[in-house]
C-alpha positions as CSV (number, residue, x, y, z in Angstrom):
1,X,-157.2,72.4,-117.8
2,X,-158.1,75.7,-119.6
3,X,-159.8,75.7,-122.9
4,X,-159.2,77.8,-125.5
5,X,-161.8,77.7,-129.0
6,X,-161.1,79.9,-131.7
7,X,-163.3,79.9,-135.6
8,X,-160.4,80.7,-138.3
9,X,-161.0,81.4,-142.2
10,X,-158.3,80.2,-144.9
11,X,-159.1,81.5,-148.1
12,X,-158.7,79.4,-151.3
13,X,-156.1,80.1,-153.8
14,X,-159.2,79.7,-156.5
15,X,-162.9,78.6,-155.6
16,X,-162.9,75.1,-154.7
17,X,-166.2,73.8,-156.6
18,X,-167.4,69.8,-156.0
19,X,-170.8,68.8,-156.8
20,X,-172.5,70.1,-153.5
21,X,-171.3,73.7,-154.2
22,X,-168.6,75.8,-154.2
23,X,-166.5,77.7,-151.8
24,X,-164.0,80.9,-151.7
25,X,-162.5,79.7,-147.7
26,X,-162.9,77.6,-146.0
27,X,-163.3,78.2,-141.8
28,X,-162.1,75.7,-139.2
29,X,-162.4,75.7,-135.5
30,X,-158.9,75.3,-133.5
31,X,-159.6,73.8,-129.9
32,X,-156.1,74.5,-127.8
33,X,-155.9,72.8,-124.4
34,X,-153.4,74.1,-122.0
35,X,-152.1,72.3,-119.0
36,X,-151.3,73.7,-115.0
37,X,-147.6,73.7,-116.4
38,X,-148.7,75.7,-119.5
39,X,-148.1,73.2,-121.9
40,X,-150.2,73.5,-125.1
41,X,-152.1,70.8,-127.2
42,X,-154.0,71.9,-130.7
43,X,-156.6,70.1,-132.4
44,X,-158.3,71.5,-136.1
45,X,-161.3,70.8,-137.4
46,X,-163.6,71.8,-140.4
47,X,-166.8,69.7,-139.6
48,X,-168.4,67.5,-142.1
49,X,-170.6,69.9,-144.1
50,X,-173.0,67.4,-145.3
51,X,-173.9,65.5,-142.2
52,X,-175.1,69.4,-141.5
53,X,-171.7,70.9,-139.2
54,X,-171.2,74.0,-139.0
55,X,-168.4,75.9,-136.8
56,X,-171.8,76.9,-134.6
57,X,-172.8,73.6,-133.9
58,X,-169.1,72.6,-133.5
59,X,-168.6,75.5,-130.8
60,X,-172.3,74.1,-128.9
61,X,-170.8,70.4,-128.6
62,X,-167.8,72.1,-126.9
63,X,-169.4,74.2,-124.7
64,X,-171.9,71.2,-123.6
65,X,-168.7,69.2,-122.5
66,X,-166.4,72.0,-121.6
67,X,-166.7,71.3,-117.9
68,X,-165.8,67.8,-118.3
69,X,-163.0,69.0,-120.6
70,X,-162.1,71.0,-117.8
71,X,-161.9,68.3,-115.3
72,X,-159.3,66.6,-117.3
73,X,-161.1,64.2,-119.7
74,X,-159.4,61.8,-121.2
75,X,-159.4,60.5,-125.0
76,X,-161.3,57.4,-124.1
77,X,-163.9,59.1,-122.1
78,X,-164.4,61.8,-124.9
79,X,-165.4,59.0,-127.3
80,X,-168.4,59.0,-125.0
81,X,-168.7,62.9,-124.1
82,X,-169.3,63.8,-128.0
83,X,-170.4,62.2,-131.2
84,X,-167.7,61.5,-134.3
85,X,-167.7,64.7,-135.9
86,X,-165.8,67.5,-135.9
87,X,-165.7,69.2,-132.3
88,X,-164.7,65.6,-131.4
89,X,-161.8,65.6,-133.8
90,X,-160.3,68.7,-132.7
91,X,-160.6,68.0,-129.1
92,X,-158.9,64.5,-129.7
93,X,-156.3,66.0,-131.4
94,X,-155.6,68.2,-129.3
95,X,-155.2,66.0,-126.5
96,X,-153.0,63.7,-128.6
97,X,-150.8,66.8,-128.8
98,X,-151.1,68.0,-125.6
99,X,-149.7,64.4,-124.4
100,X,-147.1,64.6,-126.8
101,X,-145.6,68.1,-125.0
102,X,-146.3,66.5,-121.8
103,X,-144.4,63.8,-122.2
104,X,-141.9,64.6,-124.4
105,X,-142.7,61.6,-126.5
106,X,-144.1,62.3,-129.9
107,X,-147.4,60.7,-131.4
108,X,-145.2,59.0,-133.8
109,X,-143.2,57.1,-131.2
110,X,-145.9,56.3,-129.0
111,X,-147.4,54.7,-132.1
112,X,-144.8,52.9,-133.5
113,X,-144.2,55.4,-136.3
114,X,-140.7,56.7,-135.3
115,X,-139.5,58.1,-137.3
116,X,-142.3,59.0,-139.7
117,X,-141.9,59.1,-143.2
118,X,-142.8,61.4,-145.8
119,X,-145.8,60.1,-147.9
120,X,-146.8,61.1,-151.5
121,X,-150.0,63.1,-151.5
122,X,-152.8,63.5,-154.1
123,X,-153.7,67.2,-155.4
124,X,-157.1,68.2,-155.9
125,X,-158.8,70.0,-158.7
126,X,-161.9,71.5,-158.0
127,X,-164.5,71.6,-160.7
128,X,-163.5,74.4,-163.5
129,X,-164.8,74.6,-167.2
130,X,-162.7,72.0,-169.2
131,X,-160.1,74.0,-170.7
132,X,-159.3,75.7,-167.2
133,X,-159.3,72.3,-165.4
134,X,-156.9,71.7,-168.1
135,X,-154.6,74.2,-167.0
136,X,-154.8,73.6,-163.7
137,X,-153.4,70.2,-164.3
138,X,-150.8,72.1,-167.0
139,X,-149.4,74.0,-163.7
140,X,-149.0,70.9,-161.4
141,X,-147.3,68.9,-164.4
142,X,-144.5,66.8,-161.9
143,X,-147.3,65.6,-159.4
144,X,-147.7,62.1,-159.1
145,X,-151.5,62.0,-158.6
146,X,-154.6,64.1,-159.5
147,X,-158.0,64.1,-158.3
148,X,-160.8,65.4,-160.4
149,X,-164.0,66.2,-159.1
150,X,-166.8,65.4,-161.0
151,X,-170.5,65.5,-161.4
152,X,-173.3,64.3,-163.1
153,X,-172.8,66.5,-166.1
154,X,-169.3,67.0,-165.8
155,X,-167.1,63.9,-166.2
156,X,-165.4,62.4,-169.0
157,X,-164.6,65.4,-170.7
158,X,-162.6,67.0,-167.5
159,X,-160.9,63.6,-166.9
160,X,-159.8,63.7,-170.6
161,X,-158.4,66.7,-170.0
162,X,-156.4,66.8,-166.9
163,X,-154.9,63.5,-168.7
164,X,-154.0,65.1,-172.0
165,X,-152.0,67.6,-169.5
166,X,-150.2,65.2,-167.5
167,X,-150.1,62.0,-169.3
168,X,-148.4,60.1,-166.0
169,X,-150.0,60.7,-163.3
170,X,-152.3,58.6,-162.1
171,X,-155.9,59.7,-161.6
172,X,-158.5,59.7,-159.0
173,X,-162.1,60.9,-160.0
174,X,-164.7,62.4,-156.9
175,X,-167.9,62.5,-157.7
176,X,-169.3,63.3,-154.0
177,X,-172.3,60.7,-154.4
178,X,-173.2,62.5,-158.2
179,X,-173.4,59.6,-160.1
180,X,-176.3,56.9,-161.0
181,X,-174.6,53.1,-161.2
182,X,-175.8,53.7,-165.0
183,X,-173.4,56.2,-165.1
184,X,-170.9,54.4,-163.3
185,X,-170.8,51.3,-165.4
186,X,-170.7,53.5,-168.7
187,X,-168.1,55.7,-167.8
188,X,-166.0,53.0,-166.1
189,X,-164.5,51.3,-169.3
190,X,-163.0,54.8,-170.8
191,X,-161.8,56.1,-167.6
192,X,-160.0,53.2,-166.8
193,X,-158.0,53.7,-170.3
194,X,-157.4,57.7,-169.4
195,X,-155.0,56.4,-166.1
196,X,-158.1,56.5,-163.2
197,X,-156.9,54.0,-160.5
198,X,-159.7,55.0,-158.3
199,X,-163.1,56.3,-158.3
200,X,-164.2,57.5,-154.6
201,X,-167.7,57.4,-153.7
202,X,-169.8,57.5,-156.7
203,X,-173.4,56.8,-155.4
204,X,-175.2,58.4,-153.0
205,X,-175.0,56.6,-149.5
206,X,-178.8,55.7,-150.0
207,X,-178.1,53.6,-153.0
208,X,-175.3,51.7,-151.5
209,X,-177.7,48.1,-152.7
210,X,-177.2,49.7,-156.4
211,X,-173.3,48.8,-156.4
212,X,-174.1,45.4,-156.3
213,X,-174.6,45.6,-160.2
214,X,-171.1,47.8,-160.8
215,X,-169.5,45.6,-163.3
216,X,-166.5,48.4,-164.3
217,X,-162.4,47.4,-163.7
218,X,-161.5,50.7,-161.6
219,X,-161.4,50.0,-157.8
220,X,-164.2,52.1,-155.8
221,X,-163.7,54.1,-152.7
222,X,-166.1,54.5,-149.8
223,X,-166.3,58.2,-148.1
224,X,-169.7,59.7,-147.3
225,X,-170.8,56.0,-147.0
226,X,-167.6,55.3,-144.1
227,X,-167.9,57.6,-140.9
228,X,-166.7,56.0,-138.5
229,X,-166.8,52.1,-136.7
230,X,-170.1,52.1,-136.6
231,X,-170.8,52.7,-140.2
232,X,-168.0,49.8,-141.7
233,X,-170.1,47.1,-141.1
234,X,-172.7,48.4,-143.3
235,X,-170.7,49.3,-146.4
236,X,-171.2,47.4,-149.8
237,X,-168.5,45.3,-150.3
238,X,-168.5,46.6,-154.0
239,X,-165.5,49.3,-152.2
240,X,-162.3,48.1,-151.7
241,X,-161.1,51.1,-150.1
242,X,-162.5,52.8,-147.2
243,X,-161.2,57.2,-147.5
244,X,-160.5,57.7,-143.5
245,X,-161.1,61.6,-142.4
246,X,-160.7,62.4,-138.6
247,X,-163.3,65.2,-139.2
248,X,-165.7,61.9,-139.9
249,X,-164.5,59.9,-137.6
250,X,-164.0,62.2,-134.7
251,X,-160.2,62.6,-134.3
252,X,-157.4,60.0,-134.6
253,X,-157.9,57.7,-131.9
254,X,-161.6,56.5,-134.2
255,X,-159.5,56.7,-137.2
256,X,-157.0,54.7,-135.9
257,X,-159.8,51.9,-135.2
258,X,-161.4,52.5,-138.3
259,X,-157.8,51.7,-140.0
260,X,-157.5,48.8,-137.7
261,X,-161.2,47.5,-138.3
262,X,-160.7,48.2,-142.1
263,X,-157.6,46.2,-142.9
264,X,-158.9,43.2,-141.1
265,X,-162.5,42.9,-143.1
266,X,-160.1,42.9,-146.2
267,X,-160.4,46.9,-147.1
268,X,-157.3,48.8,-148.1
269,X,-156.8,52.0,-146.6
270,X,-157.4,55.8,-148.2
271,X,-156.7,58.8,-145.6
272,X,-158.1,62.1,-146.4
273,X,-158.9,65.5,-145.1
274,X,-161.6,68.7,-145.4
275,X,-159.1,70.9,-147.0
276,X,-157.6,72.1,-143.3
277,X,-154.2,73.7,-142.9
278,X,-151.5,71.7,-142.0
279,X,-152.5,71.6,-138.3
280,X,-154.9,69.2,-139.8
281,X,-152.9,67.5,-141.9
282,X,-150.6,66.2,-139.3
283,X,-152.4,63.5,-137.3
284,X,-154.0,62.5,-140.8
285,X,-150.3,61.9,-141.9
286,X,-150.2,59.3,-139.1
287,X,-153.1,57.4,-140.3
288,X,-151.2,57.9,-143.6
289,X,-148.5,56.1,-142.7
290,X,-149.9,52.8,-143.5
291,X,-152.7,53.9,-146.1
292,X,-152.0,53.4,-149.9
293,X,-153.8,55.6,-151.3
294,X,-153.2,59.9,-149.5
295,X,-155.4,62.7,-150.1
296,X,-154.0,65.2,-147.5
297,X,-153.6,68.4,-150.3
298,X,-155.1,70.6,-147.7
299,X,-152.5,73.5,-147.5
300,X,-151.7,73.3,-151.2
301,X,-155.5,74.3,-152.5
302,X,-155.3,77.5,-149.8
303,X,-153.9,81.0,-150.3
304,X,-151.8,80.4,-147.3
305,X,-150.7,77.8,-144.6
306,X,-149.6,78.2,-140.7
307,X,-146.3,79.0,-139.8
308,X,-144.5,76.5,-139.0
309,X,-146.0,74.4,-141.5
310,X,-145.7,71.0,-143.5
311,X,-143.3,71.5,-146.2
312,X,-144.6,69.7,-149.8
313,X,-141.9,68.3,-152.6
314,X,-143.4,67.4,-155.9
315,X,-146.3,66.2,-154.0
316,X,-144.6,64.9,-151.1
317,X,-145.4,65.9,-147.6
318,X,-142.3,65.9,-145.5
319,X,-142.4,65.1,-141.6
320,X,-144.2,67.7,-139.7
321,X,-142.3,70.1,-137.6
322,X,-142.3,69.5,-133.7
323,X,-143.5,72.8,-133.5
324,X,-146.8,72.5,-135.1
325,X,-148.5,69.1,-133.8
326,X,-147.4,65.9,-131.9
């Protein structure tokens, strides 16, 4: 099997700000696998930036396992070769794929999925100064769900605002692990009255004990806090959702035992992404296909999207082109 691993950049249509930072693009690795009979498998991944990734450490996992790659490793040995994480994901994916051409059955088949349906997606705005975060939300008036980010200092006032501008959709606040459970259990009561259904990872995955005292009506989310198998034992049962991203939990064959694991310890399911193209979004639309609340905006925050790519209606992700994955 021959390897191929390329480092992409897809710029965003405006920064993309959350409380970590802020970025202008955002780069990806694509791992491509190719067969003796030339067929092609592809696999995308951004890394998770705050367990420390970076496309360099993503391209020294490869290169450690590339001989076994080479040899033909399958999916189930490459939960052992590498660690959840990104490299992982795209390699998984890409092998997923590659099956997929070899066959001549798709992913969605082979899983029961066939024939996929489209799925409603959330859109994401990035932290902005109120009265653009406003506008933002003005422009996407039509889209069923909205996701504000949020901070310590930034809050109320932005959630406020994107509901002013779009009065029916329903409302998902990220705070990326900003907030105190002070802060929590204050905001909580008003945001529930300004249409937030959800509020994903609030506390910072060391104070996961602290949720025991959340007293507020608005279902939480675990993300940061739920890698992969490993970690879903360990989460407060103050969450009733558990946000799955195959960059966390090392491609779609974790996720799918995450999902699995998840449903039967009573949480419900949230799918996500790291703002990838739609090479990415495609095996998180299969996890998506039995989550209830999907977060897969990836191609609609960037500049620009592969070709072919997923096509998005009002929010709604269509069925992915044979062309581009699976």
């Amino acid at each position: 099997m021959k390897i191929g691993v390329e480092s992409e950049r897809w710029p965003y249509r405006t920064p993309f700000r959350i409380s970590r930072g802020v970025e202008d693009a955002l780069d990806v690795l694509v791992v491509t696998l190719q067969d003796e009979r030339g067929h092609l498998g592809r696999g995308e991944a951004a890394g998770v930036d705050y367990a420390g990734e970076t496309i360099d450490t993503m391209r020294q996992q490869l290169a450690a396992v590339g001989p076994a790659l080479e040899a033909g490793a399958t999916r189930s040995q490459l939960q052992r070769l590498l660690p959840p994480g990104g490299a992982r994901n795209a390699v998984d994916c890409a092998l997923w794929d590659l099956e997929a051409k070899t066959t001549g059955v798709s992913v969605w088949s082979r899983l029961g999925f066939q024939p996929p349906r489209p799925v409603a997606t959330c859109l994401t705005l990035g932290m902005d100064t109120i009265e653009a975060m406003g506008r933002a939300a003005r422009a996407v008036r039509g889209m069923p769900v909205l996701k504000v980010k949020a901070n310590a200092q930034q809050h109320i006032e932005a959630v406020r605002s994107v509901h002013a501008a779009c009065p029916d959709a329903s409302i998902l606040v990220d705070p990326n692990q900003a907030w105190s459970i002070e802060l929590l259990n204050e905001l909580a009561p008003e945001l529930v009255s300004l249409g937030v259904v959800l509020i994903e990872q609030p506390l910072p995955m060391g104070a996961e004990a602290d949720l025991g005292d959340y007293r507020g009506p608005i279902p939480l989310a675990a993300d940061e806090s739920c890698a992969d198998l490993a970690s879903l034992g360990s989460l407060s049962r103050a969450y009733r959702y558990v946000n799955i991203k195959l960059d966390k939990t090392g491609g779609l064959t974790e996720a799918l035992a995450v999902a699995s694991a998840a449903r039967a310890s009573g949480y419900q399911i949230m799918v996500g992404c790291m703002a990838g193209t739609s090479l990415a979004m495609a095996p998180g639309m299969v996890v998506a296909q039995t989550a209830t609340i999907i977060d897969l905006d990836g191609p609609l925050l960037h500049t620009r999207d592969r070709t072919p790519g997923i096509e998005y209606r009002n929010g709604v992700m269509q069925v992915p082109p044979r062309e581009l994955w699976g």
